[in-house]
MARMAR-345199 format. One line per 2 residues: number of its first residue (from 1); for each residue x, y, z of N, C-alpha, C. Coordinates in steps of 0.02 Angstrom, whole numbers. Layout:
REM MARMAR-345199
NUM	X/Y/Z/X/Y/Z/X/Y/Z ~ ...
//
This chain:
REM MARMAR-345199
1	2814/-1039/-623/2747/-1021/-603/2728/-1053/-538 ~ 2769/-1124/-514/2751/-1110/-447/2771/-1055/-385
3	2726/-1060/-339/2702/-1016/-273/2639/-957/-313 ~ 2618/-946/-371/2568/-913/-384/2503/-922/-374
5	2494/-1003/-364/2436/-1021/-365/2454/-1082/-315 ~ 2404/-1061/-261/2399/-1114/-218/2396/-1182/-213
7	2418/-1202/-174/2401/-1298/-187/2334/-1307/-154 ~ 2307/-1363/-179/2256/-1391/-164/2223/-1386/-82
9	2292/-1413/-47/2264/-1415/26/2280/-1331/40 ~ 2304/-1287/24/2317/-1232/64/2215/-1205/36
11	2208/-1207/-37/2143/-1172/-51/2095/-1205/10 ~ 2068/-1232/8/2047/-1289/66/2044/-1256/131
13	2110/-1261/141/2113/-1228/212/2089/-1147/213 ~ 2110/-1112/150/2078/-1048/155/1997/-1034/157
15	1972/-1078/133/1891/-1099/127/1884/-1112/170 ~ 1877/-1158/231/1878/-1177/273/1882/-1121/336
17	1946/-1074/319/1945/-1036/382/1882/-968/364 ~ 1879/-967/291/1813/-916/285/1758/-947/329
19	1752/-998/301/1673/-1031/316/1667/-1030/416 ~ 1715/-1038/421/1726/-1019/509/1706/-972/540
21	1727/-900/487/1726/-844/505/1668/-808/495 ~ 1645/-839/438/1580/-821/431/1502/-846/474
23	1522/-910/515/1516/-946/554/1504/-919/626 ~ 1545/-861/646/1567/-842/697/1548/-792/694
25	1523/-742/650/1491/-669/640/1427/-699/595 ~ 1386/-752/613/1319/-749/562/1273/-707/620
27	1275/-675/683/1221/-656/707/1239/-571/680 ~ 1292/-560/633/1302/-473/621/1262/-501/553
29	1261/-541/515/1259/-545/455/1185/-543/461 ~ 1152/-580/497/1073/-589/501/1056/-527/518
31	1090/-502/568/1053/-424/586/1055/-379/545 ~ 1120/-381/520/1112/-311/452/1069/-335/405
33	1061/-391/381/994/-425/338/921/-392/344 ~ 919/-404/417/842/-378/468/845/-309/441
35	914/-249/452/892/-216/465/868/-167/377 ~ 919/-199/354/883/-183/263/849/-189/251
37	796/-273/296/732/-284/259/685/-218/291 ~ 692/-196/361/659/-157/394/673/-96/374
39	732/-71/321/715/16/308/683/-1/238 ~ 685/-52/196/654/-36/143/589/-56/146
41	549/-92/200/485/-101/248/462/-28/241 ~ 498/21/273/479/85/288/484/132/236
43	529/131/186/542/156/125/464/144/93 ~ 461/101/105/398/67/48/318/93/81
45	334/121/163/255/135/182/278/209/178 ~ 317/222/168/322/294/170/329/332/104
47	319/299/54/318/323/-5/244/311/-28 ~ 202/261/-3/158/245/-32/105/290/30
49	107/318/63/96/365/83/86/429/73 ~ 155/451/55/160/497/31/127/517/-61
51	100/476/-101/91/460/-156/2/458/-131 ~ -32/434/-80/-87/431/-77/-132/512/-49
53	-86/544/-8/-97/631/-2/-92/649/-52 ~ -41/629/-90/-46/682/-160/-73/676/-213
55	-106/616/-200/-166/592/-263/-219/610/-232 ~ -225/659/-145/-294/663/-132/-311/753/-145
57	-259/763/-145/-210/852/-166/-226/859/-228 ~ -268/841/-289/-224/840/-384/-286/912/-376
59	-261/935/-433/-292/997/-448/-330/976/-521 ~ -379/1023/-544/-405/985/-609/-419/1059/-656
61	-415/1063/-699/-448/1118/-737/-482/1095/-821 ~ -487/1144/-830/-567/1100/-882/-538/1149/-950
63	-528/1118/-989/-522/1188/-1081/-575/1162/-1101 ~ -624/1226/-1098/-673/1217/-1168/-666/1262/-1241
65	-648/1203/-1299/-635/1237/-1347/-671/1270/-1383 ~ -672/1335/-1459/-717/1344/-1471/-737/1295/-1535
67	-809/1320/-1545/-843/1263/-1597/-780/1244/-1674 ~ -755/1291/-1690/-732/1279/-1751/-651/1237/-1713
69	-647/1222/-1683/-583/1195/-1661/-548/1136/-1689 ~ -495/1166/-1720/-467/1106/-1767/-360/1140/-1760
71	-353/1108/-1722/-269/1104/-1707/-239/1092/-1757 ~ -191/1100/-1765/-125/1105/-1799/-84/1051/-1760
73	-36/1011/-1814/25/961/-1781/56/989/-1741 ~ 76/1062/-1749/128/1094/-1701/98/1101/-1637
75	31/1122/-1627/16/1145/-1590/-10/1064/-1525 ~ -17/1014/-1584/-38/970/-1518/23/946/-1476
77	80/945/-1519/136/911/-1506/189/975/-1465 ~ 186/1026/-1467/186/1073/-1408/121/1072/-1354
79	63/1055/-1337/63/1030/-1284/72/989/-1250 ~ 72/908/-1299/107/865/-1272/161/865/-1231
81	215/891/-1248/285/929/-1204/249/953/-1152 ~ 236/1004/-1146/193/1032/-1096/176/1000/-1034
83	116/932/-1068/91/898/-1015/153/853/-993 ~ 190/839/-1048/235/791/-1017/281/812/-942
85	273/880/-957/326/925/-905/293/936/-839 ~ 242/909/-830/213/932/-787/261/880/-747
87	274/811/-744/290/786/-725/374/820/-659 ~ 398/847/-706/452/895/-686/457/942/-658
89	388/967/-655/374/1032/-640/335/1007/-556 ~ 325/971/-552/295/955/-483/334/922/-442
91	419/911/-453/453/912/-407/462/837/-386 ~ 499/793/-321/509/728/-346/447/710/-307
93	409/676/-343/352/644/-317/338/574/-342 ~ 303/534/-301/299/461/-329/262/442/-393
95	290/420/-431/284/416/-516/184/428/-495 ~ 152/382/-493/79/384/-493/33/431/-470
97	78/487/-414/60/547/-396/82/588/-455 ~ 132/585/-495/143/619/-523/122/624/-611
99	69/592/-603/40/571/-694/4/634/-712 ~ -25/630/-758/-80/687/-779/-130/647/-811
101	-198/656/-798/-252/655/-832/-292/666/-864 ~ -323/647/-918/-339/688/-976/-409/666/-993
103	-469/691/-982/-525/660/-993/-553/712/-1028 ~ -613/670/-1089/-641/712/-1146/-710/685/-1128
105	-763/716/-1136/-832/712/-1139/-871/761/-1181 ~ -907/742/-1223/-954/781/-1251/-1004/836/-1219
107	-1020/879/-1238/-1060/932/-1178/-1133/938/-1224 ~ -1134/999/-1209/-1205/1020/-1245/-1176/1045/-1303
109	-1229/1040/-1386/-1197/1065/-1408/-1147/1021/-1444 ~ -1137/963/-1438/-1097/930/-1466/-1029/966/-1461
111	-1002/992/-1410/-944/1035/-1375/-896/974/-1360 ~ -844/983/-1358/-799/928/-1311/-772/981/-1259
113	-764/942/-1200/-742/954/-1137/-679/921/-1119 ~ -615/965/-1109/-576/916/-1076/-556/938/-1004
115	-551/899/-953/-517/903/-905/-454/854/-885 ~ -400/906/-870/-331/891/-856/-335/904/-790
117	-314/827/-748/-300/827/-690/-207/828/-678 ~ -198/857/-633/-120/827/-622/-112/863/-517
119	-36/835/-541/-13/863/-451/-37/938/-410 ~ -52/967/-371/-52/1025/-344/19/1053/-369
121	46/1037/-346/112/1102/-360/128/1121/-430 ~ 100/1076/-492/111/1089/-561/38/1128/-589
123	-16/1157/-548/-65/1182/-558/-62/1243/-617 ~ 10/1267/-609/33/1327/-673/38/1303/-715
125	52/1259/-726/63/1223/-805/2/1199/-828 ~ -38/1156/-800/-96/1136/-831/-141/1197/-838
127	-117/1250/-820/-187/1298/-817/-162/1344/-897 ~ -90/1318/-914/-74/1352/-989/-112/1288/-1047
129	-159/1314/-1086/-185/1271/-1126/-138/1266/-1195 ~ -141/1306/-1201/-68/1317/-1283/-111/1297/-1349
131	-176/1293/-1337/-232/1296/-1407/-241/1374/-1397 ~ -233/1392/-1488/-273/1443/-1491/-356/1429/-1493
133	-398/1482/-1488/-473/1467/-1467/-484/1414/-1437 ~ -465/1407/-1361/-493/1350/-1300/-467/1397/-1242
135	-543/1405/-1205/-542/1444/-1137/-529/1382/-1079 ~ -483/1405/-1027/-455/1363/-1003/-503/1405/-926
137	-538/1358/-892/-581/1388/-853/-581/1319/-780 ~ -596/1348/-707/-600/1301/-672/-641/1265/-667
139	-655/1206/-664/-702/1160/-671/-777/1202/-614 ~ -838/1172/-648/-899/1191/-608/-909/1189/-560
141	-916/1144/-548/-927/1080/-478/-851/1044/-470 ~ -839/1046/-401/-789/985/-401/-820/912/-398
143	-812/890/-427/-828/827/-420/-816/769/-367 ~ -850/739/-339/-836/683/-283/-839/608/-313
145	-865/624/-377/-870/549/-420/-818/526/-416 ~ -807/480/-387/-744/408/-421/-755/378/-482
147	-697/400/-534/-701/385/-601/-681/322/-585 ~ -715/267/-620/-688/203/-631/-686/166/-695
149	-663/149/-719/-645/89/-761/-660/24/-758 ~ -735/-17/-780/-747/-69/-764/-758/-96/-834
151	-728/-150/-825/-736/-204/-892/-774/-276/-872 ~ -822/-282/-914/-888/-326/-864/-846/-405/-935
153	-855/-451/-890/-835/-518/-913/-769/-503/-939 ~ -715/-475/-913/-653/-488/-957/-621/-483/-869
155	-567/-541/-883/-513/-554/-817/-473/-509/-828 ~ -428/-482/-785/-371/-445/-778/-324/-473/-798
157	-288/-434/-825/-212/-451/-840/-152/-451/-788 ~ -133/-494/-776/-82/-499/-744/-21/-473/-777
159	15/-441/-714/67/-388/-748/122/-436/-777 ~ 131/-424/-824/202/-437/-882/154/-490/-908
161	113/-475/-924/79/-529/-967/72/-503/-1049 ~ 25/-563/-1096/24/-539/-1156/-53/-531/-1160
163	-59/-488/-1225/-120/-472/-1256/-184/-515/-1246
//
């Protein structure tokens, strides 16, 4: 088994002539460094860009159901699919451009109202409701309200945190 494994001083010397060489090309090594940090710099404004047009793009449509409205398992869990697909159906877009929204409000009438927001280009799909008795109609007014979410005396959670 000797000559398979080097002696002491030859490893040494092979270390040695790396560390040289690496020594002698650190201004390629730093630059290709730079230049990774600088496309994924641009990766990162150019996606978050592109994600902020298309959250200013979402299309919305409104189902109002009728009074006796009471679904079936099959039927919620086939639209679920549905909405889930929208995702797919709008092509590759940045995950947060590409969510769907689902808001319920009471109307007159003790009516519920829902409006499903999602991407422009998946506008065919949200406009299939897949309840029987719920008219799927364009919203009234567009709205300029900024929906928000405020929680008065409670801190934020920091992400990967617990309950």
């Amino acid at each position: 088994m000797t000559g398979i494994l080097p002696r002491t001083s030859e490893a040494g010397h092979w270390l040695w002539a790396l560390v040289e060489a690496g020594l002698a090309s650190l201004w390629w090594i730093v630059l290709v460094g730079l230049a990774a940090v600088g496309v994924w710099v641009a990766v990162a404004v150019w996606g978050r860009r592109r994600a902020v047009r298309e959250l200013a793009g979402r299309t919305r449509v409104e189902l109002v159901p009728a009074a006796p409205f009471d679904p079936e398992l099959l039927e919620v869990g086939r639209v679920a699919g549905r909405l889930a697909s929208v995702r797919s159906a709008s092509g590759m877009l940045p995950r947060r451009a590409a969510a769907v929204r689902v808001r319920v409000v009471a109307g007159e009438e003790g009516r519920l109202h829902y409006w499903w927001e999602g991407p422009e280009r998946s506008a065919g799909v949200l406009r299939q409701s897949g309840y029987r008795r719920v008219e799927v109609v364009a919203p009234r007014a567009p709205s300029e309200r900024r929906w928000r979410i405020r929680f008065v005396d409670a801190a934020p959670l920091k992400r990967g945190g617990s309950w």
